[in-house]
C-alpha positions as CSV (number, residue, x, y, z in Angstrom):
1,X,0.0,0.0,0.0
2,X,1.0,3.5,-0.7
3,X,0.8,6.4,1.8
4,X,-1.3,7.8,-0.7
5,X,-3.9,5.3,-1.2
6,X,-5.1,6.5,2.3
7,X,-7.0,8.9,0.2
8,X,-9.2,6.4,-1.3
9,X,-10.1,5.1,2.0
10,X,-14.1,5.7,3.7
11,X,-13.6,9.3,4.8
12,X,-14.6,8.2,8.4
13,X,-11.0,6.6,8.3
14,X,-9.4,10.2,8.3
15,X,-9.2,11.5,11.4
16,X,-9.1,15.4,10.5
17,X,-7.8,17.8,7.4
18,X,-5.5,21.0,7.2
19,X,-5.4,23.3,4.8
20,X,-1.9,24.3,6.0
21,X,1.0,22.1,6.1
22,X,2.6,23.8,9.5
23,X,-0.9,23.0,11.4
24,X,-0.8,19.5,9.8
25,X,3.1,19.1,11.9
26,X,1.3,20.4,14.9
27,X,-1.4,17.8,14.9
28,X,1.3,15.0,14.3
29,X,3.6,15.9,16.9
30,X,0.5,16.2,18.9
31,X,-0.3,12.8,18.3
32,X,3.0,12.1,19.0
33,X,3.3,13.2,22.4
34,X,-0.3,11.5,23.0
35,X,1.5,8.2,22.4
36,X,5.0,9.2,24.2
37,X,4.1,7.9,27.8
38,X,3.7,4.6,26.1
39,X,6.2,4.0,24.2
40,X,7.9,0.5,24.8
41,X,11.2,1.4,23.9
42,X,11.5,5.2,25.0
43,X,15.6,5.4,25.3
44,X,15.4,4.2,21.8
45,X,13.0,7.2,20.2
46,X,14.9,9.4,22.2
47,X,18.0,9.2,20.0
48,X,15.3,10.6,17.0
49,X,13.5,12.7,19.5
50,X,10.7,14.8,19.5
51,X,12.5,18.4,18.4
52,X,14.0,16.0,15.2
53,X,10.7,14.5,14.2
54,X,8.9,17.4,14.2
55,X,11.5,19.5,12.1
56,X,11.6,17.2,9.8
57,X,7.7,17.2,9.7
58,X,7.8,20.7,9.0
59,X,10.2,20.9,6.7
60,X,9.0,17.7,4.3
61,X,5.2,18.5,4.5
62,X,5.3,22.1,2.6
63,X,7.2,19.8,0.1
64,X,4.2,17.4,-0.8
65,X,6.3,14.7,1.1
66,X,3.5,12.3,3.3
67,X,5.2,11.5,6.8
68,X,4.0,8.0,8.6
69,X,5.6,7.3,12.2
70,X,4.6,3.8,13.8
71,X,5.5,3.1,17.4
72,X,5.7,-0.3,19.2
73,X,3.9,0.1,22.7
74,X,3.7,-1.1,25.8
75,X,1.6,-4.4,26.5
76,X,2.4,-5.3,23.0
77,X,0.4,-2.7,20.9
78,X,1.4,-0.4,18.0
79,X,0.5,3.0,17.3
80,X,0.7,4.3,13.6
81,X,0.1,8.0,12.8
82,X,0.7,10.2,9.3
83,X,-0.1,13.2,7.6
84,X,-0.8,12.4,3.8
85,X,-0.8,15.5,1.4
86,X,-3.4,16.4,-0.8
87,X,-3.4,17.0,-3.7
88,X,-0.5,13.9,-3.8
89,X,2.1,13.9,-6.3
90,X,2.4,10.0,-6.6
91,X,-1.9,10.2,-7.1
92,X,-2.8,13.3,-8.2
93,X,-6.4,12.5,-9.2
94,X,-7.4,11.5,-5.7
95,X,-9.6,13.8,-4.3
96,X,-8.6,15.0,-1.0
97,X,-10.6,14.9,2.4
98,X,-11.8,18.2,3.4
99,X,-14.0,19.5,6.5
100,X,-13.1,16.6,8.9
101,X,-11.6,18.6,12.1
């Protein structure tokens, strides 16, 4: 599956829509530090780290470039977030999400 094939999915699988690319890093390193307290493995993400994650977030989204993040958790469960832009320039004839916030 592509990242982008997210935009063919029910639109009750997409949690919300941006219509900038600087609130969209917001939300994800949001999510992020939802997750953070259950991280199995937190020594381990710390040598990425918050601060580099969400840089890189900000800096690839403007760009068109879809971010996905998946964390193992503790008690055996896995978190998976992303941001997938819209319009996308591996499917530009999707049609993108819009109103879901």
């Amino acid at each position: 599956m592509r990242l982008c094939d997210w935009l063919i999915k029910p639109h009750n699988r997409i949690v919300t829509s941006f219509d900038q690319a600087g609130d969209a890093a917001t939300w994800l390193i949001d999510q992020y530090d939802m997750a953070c307290p259950s991280f199995h493995l937190p020594d381990q993400e710390a040598k990425i780290g918050r601060e580099h994650r969400h840089a890189g977030a900000a800096e690839a989204l403007p760009g068109g470039t879809d971010i996905q993040w998946g964390f193992h958790l503790k008690g055996e469960r896995f978190v998976s977030m992303g941001v997938i832009c819209c319009p996308n320039k591996h499917a530009p004839d999707y049609k993108c999400p819009k109103g879901r916030r």
